[in-house]
TITOR-629124 format. One record per residue: x, y, z of N, C-alpha, C in turn. Coordinates in steps of 0.2 Angstrom, whole numbers, always signed. Each point is the difference from the previous one (the first is absolute). Layout:
BEGIN
<pt n_east="X" n_north="Y" n_up="Z" ca_east="X" ca_north="Y" ca_up="Z" c_east="X" c_north="Y" c_up="Z"/>
...
# end
This chain:
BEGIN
<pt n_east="+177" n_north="+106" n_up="-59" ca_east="-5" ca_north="+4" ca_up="+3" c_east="-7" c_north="-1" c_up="-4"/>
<pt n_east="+2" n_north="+0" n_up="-7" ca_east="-9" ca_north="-3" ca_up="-4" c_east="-1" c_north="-8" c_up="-1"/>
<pt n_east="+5" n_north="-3" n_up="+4" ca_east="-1" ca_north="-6" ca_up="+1" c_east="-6" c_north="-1" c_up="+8"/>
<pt n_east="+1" n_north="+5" n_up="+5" ca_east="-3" ca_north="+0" ca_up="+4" c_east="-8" c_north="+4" c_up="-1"/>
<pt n_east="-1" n_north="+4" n_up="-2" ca_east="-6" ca_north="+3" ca_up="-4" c_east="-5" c_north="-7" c_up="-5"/>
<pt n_east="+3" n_north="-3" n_up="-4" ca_east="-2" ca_north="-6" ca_up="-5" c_east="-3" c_north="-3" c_up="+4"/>
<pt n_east="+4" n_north="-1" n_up="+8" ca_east="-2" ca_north="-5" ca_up="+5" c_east="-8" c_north="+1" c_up="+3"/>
<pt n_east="+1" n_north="+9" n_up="+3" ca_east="-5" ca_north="+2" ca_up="+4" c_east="-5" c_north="-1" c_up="-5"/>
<pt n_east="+0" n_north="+4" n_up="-4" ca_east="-7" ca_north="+1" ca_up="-4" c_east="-4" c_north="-5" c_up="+1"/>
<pt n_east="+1" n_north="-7" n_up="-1" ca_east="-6" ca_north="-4" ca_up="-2" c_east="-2" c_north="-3" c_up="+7"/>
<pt n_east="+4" n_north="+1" n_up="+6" ca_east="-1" ca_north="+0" ca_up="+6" c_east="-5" c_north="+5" c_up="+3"/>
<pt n_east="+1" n_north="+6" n_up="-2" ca_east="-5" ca_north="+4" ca_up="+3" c_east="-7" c_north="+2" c_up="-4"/>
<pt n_east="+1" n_north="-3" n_up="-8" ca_east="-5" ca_north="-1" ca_up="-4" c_east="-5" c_north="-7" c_up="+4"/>
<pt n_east="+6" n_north="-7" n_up="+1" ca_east="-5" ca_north="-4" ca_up="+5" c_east="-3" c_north="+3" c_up="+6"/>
<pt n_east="+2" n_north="+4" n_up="+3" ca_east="-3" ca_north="+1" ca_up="+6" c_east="-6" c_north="+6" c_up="+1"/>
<pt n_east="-1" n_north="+2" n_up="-7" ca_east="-2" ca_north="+6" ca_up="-2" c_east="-6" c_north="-3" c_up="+0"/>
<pt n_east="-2" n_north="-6" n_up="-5" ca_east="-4" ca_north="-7" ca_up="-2" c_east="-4" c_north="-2" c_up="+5"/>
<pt n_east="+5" n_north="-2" n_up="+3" ca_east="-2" ca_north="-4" ca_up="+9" c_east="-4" c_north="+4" c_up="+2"/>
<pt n_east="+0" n_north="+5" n_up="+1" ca_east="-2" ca_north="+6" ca_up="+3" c_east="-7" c_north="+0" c_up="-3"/>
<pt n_east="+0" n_north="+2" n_up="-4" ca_east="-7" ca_north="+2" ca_up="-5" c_east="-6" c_north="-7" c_up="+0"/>
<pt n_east="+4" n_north="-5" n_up="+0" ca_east="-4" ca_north="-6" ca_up="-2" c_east="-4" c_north="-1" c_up="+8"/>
<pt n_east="+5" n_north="+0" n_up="+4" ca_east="-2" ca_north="+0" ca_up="+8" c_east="-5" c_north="+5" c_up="+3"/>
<pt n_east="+1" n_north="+6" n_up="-2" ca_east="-3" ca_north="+7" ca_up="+2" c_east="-8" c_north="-2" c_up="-5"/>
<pt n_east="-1" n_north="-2" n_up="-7" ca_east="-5" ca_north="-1" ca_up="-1" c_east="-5" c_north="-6" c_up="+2"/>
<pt n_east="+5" n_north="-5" n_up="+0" ca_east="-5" ca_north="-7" ca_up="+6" c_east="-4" c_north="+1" c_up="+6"/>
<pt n_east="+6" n_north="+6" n_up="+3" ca_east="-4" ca_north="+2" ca_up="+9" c_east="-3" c_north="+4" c_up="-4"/>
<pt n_east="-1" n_north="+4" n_up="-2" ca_east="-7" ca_north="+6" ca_up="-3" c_east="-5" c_north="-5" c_up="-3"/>
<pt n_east="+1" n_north="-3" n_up="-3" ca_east="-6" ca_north="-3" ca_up="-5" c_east="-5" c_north="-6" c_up="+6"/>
<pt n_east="+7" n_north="-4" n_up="+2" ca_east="-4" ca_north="-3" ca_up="+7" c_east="-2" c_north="+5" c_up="+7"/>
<pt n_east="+2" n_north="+3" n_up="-1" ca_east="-4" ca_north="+6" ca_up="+6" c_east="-6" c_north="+5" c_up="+0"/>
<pt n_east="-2" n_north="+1" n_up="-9" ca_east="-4" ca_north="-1" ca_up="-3" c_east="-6" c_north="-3" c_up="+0"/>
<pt n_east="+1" n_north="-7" n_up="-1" ca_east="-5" ca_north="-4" ca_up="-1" c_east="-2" c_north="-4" c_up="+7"/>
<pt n_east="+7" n_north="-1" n_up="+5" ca_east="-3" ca_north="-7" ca_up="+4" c_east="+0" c_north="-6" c_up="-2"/>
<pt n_east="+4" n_north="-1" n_up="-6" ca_east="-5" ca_north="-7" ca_up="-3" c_east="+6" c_north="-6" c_up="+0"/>
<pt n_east="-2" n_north="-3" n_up="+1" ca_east="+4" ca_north="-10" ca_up="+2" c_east="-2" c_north="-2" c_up="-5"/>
<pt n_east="+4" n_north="-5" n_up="-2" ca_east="+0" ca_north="-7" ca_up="-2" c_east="+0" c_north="-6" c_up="+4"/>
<pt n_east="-7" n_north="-1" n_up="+1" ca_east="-1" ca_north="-7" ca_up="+6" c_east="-1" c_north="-5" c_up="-6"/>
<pt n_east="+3" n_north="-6" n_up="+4" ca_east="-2" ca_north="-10" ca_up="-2" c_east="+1" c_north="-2" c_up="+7"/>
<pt n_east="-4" n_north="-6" n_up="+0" ca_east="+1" ca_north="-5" ca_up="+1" c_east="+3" c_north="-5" c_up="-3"/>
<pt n_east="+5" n_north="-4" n_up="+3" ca_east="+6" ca_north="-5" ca_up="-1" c_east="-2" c_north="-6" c_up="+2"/>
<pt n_east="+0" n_north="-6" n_up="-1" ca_east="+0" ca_north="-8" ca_up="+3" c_east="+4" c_north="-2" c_up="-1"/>
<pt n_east="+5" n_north="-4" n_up="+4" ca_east="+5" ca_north="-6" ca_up="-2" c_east="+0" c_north="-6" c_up="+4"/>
<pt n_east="+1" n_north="-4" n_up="-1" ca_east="+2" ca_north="-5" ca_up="+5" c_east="+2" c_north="+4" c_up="+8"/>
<pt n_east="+0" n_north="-3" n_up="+2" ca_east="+1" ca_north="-1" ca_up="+6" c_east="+9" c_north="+0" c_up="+1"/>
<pt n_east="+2" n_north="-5" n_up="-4" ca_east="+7" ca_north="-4" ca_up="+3" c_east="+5" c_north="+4" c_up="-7"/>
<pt n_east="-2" n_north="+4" n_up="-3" ca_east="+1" ca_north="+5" ca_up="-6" c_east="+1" c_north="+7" c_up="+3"/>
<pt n_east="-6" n_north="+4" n_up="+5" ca_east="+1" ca_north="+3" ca_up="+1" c_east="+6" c_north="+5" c_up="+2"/>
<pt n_east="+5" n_north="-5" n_up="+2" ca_east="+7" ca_north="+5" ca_up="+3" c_east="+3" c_north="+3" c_up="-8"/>
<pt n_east="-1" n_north="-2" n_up="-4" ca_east="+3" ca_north="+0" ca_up="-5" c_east="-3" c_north="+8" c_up="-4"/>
<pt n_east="-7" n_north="+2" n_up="+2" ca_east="-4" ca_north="+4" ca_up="-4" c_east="+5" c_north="+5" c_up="+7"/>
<pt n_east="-1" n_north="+1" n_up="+6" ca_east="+1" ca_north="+3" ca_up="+6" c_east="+6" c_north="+3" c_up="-2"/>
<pt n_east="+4" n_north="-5" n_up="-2" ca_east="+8" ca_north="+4" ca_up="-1" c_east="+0" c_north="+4" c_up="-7"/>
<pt n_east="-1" n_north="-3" n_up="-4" ca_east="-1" ca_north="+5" ca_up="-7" c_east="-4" c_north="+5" c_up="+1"/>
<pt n_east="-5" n_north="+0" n_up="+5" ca_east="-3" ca_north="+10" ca_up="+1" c_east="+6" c_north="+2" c_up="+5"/>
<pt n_east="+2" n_north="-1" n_up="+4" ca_east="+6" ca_north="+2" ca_up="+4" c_east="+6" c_north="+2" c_up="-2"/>
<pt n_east="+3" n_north="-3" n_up="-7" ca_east="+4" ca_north="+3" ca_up="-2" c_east="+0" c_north="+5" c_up="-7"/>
<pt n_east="-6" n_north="+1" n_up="-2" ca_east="-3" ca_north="+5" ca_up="-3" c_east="-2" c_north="+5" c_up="+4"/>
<pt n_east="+3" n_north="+2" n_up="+6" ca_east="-2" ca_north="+6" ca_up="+3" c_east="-1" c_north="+6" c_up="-2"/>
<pt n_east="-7" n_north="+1" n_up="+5" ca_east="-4" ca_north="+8" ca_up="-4" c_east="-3" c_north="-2" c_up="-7"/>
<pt n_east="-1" n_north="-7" n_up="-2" ca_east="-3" ca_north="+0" ca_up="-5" c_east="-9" c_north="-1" c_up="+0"/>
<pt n_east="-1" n_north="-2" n_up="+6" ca_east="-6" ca_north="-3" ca_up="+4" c_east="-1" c_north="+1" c_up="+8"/>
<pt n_east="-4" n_north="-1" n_up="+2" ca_east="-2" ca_north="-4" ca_up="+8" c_east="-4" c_north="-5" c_up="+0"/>
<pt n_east="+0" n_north="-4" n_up="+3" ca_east="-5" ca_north="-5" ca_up="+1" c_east="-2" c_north="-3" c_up="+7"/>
<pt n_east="-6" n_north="-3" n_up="+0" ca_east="+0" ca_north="-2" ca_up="+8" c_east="-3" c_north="-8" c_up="-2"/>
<pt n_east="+1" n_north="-7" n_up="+5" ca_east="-4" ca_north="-3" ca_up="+0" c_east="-7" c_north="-3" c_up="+1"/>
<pt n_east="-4" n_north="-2" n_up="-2" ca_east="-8" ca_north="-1" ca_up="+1" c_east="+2" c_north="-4" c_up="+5"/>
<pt n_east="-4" n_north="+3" n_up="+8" ca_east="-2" ca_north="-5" ca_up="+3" c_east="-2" c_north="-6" c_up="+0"/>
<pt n_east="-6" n_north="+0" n_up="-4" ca_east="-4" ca_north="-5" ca_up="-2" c_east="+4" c_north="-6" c_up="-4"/>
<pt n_east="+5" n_north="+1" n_up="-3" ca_east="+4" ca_north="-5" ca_up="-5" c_east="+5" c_north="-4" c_up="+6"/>
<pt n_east="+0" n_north="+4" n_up="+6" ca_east="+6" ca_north="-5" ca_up="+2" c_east="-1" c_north="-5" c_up="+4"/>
<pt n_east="-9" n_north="-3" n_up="+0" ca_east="+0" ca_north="-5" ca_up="+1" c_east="+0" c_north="-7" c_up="-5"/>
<pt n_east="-1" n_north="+4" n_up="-5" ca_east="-1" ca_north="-6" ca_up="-5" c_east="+8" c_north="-1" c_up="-3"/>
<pt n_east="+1" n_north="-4" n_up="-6" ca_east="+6" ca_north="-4" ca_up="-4" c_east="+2" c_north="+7" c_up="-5"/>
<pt n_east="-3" n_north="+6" n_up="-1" ca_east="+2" ca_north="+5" ca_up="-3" c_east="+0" c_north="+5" c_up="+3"/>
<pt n_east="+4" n_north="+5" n_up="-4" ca_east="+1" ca_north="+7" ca_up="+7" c_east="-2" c_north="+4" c_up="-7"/>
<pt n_east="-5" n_north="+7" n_up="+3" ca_east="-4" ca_north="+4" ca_up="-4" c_east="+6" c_north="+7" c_up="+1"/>
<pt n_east="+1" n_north="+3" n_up="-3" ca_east="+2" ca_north="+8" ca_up="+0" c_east="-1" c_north="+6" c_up="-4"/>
<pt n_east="-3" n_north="+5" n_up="+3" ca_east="-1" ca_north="+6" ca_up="-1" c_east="+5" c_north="+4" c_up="+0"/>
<pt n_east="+1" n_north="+4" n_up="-8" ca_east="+3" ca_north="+1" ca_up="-2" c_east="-1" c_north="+8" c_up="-1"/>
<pt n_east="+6" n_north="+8" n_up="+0" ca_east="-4" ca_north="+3" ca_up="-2" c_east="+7" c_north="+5" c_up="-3"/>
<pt n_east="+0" n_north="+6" n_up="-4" ca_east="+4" ca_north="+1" ca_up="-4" c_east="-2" c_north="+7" c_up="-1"/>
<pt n_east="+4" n_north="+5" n_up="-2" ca_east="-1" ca_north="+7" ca_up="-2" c_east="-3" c_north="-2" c_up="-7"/>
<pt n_east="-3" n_north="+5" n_up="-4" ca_east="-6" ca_north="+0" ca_up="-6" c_east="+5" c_north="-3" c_up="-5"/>
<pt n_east="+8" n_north="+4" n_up="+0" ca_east="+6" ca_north="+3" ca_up="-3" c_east="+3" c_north="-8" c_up="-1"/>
<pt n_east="+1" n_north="-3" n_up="+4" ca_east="+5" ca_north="-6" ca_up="+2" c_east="-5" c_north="-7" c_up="-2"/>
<pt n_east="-7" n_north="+1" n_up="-2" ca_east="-4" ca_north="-6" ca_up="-3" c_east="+3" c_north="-3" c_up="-3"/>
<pt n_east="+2" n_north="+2" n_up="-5" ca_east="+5" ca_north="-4" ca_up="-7" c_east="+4" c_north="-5" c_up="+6"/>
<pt n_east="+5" n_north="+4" n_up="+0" ca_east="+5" ca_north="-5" ca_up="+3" c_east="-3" c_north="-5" c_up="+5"/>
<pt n_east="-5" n_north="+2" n_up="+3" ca_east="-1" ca_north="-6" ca_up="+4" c_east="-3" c_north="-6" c_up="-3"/>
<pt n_east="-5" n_north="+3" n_up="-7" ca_east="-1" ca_north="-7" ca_up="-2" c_east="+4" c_north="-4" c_up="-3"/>
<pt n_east="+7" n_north="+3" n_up="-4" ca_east="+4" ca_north="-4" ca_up="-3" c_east="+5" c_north="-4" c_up="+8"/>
<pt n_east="-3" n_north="+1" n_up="+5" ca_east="+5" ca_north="-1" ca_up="+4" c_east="-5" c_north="-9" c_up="+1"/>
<pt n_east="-6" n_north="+2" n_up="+0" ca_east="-5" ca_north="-7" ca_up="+3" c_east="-1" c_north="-2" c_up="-6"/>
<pt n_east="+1" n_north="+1" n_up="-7" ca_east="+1" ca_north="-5" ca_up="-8" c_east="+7" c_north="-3" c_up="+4"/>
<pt n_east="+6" n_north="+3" n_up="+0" ca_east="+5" ca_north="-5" ca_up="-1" c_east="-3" c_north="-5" c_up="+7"/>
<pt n_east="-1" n_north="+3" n_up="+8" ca_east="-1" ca_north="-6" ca_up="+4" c_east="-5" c_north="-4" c_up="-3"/>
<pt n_east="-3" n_north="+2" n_up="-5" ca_east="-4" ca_north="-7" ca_up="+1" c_east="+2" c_north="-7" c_up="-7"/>
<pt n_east="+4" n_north="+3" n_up="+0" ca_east="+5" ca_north="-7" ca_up="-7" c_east="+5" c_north="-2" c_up="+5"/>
<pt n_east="-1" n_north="+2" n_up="+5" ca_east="+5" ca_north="-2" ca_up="+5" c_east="-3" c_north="-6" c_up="+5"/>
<pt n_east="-6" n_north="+3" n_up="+3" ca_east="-3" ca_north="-4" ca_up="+6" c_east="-8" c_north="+3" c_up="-1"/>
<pt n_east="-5" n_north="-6" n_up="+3" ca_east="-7" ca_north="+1" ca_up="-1" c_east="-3" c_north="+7" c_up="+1"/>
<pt n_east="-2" n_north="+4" n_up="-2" ca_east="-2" ca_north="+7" ca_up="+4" c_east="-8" c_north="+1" c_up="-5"/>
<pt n_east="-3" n_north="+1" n_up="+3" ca_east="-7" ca_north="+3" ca_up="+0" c_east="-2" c_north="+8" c_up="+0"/>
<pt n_east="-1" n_north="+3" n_up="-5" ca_east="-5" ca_north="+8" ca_up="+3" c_east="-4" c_north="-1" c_up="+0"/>
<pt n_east="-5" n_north="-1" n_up="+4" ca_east="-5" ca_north="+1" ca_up="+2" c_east="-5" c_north="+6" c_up="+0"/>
<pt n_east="+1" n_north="+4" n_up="+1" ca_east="-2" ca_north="+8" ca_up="+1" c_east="+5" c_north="+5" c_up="-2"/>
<pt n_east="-1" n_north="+4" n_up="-5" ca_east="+2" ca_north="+6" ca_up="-2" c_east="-5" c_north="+7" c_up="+0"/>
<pt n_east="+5" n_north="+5" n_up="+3" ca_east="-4" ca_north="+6" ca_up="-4" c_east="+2" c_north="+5" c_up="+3"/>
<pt n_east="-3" n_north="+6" n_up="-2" ca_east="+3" ca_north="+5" ca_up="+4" c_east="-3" c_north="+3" c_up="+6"/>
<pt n_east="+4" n_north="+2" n_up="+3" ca_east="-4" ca_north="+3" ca_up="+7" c_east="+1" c_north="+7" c_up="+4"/>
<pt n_east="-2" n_north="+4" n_up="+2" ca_east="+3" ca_north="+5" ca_up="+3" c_east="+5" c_north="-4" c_up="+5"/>
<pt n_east="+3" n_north="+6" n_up="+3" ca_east="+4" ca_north="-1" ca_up="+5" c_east="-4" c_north="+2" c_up="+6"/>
<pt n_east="-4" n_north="-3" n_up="+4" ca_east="-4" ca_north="+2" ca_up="+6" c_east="+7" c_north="+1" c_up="+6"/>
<pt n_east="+6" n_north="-1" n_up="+1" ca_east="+5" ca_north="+4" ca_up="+5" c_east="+2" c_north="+7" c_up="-2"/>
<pt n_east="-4" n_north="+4" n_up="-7" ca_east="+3" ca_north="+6" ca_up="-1" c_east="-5" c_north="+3" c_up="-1"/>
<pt n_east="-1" n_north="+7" n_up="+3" ca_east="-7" ca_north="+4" ca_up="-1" c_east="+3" c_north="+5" c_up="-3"/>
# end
C-alpha cells in the first residue's frame, strides 16, 4: 500500500506543476497580448522539410505562407508564437538551420491583433 502512495505523490506533484506552469502562461499571455513574430526564408525545394518540423511540434507555433514568395524559387513564412514558448521556438529554427538553408529575416514582438 506505501508502495502505491511512493507512486502517486510525484504524479500528482507533476500535475500539480503542469497546472501552475500552464495556469501562469495563459495569465501572463492574457495579460500582455504579446507574440513572438519572424519571418523565415528557405528554399523553395527545402520547404516541405521546415513545414513538417512546425507540424510536429504542435501547439508550438502557427504559421502561414507569404503569398508573395510562392512565385519565386523560395517560399517566405510568418511565424508566430506565445511570448512564454519564444525560447523553444528559436532553439527549434537554430537546429533547422544546421540542417537546411533558412533565413530570419524579421523578428520581434507584436500584439496579438485577433484578441481584444
Amino acid at each position: 500500500h506505501n508502495f502505491l502512495n511512493f507512486l502517486t505523490l510525484p504524479k500528482f506533484y507533476y500535475n500539480s506543476i503542469s497546472f501552475l506552469v500552464k495556469d501562469t502562461i495563459l495569465r501572463t499571455y492574457q495579460q500582455t497580448k504579446e507574440l513572438y513574430y519572424c519571418r523565415l526564408r528557405m528554399p523553395k525545394d527545402e520547404a516541405y522539410f521546415v513545414y513538417f518540423t512546425f507540424e510536429s511540434n504542435e501547439g508550438l507555433c502557427f504559421y502561414s505562407t507569404v503569398d508573395e514568395s510562392l512565385k519565386g524559387q523560395y517560399r517566405d513564412m510568418d511565424v508566430r508564437c506565445s511570448i512564454e514558448t519564444t525560447e523553444n521556438l528559436l532553439d527549434l529554427i537554430k537546429r533547422l538551420q544546421t540542417q537546411t538553408r533558412l533565413d530570419v529575416l524579421e523578428e520581434k514582438i507584436i500584439l496579438d491583433a485577433s484578441r481584444k
